[in-house]
C-alpha distance (Angstrom), angle and dihedral (degrees) to the residues before:
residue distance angle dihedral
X1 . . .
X2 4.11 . .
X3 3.06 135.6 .
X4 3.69 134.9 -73.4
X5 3.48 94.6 -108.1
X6 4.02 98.6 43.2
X7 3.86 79.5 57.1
X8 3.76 94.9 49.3
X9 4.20 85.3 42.8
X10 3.96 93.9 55.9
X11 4.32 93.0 36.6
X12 3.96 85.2 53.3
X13 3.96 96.1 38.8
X14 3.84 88.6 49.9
X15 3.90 89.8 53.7
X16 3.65 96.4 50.3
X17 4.08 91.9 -106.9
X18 3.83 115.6 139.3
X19 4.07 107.5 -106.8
X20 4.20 99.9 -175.3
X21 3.67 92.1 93.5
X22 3.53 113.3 51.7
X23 3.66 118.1 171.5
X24 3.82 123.2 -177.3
X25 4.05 113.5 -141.0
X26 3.68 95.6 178.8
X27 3.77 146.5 5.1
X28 3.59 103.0 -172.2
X29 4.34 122.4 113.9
X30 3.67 80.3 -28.2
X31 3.76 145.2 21.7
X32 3.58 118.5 -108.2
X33 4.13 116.2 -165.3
X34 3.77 125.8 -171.0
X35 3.83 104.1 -148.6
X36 3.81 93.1 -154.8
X37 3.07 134.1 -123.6
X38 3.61 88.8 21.4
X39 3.60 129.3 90.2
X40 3.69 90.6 -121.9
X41 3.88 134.3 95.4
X42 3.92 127.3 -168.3
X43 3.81 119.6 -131.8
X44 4.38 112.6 -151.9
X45 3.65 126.8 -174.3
X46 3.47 108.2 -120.2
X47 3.82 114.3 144.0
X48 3.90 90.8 9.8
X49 4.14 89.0 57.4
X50 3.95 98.7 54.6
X51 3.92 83.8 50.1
X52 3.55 99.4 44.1
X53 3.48 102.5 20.0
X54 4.13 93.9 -146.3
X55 3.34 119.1 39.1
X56 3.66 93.4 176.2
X57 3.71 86.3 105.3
X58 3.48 102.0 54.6
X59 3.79 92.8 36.2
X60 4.29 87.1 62.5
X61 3.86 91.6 33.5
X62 4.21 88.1 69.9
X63 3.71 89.8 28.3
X64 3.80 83.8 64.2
X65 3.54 95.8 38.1
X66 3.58 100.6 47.6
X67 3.93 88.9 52.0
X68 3.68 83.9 49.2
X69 3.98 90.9 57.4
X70 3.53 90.2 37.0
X71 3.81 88.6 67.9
X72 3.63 100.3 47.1
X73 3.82 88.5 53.4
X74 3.37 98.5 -98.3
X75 3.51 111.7 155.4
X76 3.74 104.7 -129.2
X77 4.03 139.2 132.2
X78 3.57 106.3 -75.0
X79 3.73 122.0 -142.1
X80 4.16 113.0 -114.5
X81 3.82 89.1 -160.9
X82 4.02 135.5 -10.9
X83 3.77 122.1 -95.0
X84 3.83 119.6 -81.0
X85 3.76 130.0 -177.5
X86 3.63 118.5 -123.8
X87 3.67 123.9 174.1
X88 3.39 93.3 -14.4
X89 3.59 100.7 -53.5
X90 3.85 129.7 100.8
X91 3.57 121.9 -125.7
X92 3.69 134.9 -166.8
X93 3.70 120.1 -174.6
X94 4.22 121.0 -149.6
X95 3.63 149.3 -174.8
X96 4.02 102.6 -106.2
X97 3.61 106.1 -131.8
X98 3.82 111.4 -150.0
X99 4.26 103.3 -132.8
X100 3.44 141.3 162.3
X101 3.68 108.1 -95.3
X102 4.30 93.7 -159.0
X103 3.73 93.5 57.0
X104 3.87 110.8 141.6
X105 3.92 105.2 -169.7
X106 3.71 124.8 -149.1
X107 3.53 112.0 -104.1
X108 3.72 102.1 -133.9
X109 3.77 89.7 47.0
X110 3.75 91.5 49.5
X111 3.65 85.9 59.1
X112 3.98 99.1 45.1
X113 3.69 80.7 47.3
X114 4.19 95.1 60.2
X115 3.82 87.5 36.6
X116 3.75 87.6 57.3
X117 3.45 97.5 39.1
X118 4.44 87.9 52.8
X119 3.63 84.0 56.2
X120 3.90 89.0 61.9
X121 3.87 91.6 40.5
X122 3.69 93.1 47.7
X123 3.88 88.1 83.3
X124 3.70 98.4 44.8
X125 3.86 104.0 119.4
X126 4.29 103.8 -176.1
X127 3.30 125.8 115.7
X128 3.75 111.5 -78.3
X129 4.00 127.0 -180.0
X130 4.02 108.2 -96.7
X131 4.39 89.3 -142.3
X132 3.25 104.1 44.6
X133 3.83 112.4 172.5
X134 4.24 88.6 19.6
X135 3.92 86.0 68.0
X136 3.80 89.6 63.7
X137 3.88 97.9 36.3
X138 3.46 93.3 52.8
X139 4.35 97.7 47.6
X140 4.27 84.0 42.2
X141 3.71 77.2 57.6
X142 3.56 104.8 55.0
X143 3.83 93.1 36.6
X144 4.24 85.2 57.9
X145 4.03 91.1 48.3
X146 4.15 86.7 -108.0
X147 3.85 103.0 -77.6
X148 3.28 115.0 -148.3
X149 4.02 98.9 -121.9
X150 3.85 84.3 67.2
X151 3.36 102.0 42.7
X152 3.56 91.1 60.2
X153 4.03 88.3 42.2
X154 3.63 88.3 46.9
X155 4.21 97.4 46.1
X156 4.07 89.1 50.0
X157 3.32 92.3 51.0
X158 3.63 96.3 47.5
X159 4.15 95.9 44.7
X160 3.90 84.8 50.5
X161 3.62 98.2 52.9
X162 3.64 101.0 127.1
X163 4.25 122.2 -137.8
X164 3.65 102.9 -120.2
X165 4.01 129.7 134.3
X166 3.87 118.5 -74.6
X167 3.73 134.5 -151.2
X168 3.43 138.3 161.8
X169 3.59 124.2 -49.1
X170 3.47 146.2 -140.3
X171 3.71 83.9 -148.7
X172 4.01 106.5 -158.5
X173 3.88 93.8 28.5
X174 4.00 98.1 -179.7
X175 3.44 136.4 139.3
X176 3.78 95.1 -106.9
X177 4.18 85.1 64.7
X178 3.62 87.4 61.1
X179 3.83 113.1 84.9
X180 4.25 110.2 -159.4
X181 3.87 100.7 -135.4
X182 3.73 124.3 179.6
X183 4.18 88.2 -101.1
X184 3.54 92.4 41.5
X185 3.35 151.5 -86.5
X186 3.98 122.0 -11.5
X187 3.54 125.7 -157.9
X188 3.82 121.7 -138.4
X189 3.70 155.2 178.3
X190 4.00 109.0 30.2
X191 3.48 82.5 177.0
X192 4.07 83.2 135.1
X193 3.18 101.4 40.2
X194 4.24 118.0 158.2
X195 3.64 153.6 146.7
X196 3.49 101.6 -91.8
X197 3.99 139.4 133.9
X198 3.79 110.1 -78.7
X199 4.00 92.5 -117.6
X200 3.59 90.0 78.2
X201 3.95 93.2 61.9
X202 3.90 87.3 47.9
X203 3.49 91.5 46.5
X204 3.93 92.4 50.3
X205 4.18 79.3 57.7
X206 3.41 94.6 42.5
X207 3.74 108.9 59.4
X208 4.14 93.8 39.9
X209 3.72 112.1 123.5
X210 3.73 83.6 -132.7
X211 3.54 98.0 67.1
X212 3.92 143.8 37.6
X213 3.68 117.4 -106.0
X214 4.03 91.1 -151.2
X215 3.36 90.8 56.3
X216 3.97 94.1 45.1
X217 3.65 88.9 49.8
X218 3.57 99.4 52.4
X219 3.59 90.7 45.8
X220 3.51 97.8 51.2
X221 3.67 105.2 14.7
X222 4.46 109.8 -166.6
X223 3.99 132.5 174.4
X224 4.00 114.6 -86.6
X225 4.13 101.2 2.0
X226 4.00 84.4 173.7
X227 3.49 96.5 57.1
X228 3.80 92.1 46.8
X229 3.48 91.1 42.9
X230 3.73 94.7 58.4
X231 3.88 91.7 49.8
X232 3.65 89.6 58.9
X233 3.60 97.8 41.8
X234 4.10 80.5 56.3
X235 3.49 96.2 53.0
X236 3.61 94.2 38.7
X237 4.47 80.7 57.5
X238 3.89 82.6 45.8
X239 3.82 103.9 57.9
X240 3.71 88.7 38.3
X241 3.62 88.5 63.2
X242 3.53 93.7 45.5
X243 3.73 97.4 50.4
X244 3.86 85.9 48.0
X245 4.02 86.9 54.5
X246 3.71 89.1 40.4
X247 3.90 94.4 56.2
X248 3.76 95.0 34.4
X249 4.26 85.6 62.5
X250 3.52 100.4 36.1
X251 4.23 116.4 95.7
């Protein structure tokens, strides 16, 4: 198999897009690739793939959904093309949205932001996973040989998991999905999008280091923060570990 970037060279080649200026943006869960001087960039599972194996799934899941916002107005990253496989990689290809990369959002805004942005989501009707964040706890899991620690995390979490009504999600609703345009905020990356209680989202906003969970929570005020809070903390832990594994194996 090739790299990341041959994939992203032959994906953007194939769709016209110029591929002799390459610049990586990001090597985090995924790969992110500006295909300069094109207003497009290239999102490859890296991290996310040896967790979930395919990420073809998720990758159409928020190419759906951000055509979905898209539609209602919602100003959002659009998708240039939908995901394709090549060479054993996935590929999605973007609009790249130019941002300011210092922006500090208010906290209460934040959260009338994501309360907004529900409203929108609230009539999204596609298929959606039912678990959500579990999915990915459970397959970090298995890839760490289940250590106890998280097991126990994992099995509070899970008996806790309160019955309350679900819609779709943005799924990882933090500030660092938000890109600060000159018109405004843009939302991105529904990469995790699922049907899911709204406390999760607000929880997702209310344990970033970049904003304050009071604030969040009297902005947008949802049943059982804590216990929503603790599941992200716990898959926050999880993807840490993977990314450690991920790095540790790769040459």
């Amino acid at each position: 198999m090739g790299t990341a970037l041959e994939a992203v060279r032959v994906v953007g080649g194939r769709s016209g897009l110029p591929t002799d200026d390459l610049a990586v943006l990001k090597e985090g869960s995924n790969l992110l690739v500006h295909l300069r001087p094109a207003p497009v960039v290239a999102r490859v599972g890296a991290v996310t793939a040896s967790v979930r194996g395919d990420v073809s799934g998720h990758f159409a899941r928020a190419d759906a959904v951000s055509r979905f916002l898209a539609g209602r107005g919602v100003p959002v990253v659009e998708p240039v093309a939908a995901p394709v496989r090549e060479d054993g990689w996935v590929v999605a290809l973007a609009a790249h949205v130019p941002h300011s990369p210092d922006w500090t959002p208010d906290s209460a805004s934040f959260a009338t932001m994501l309360r907004e942005l529900h409203q929108e989501l609230a009539h999204f009707t596609g298929d959606l996973p039912a678990r959500g964040p579990l999915d990915d706890v459970d397959a970090v899991l298995e890839l760490l040989g289940r250590p106890a620690g998280l097991v126990a995390a994992r099995d509070a979490v899970v008996a806790g998991w309160p019955d309350l009504p679900v819609q779709a999600l943005h799924g990882d609703a933090h500030p660092h999905n938000v890109l600060f345009t000159r018109a405004g905020p843009v939302w991105n990356d529904f990469e995790d999008t699922w049907r899911g209680p709204v406390g999760w989202d607000v929880a997702c906003a209310a344990t970033s280091r970049l904003l304050d969970r009071a604030a969040v929570e009297r902005a947008y005020p949802v049943p059982v923060l804590d216990h929503w809070s603790d599941a992200r903390r716990l898959l926050v832990r999880c993807w840490r570990a993977a990314t450690d594994l991920h790095r540790a194996s790769t040459p």
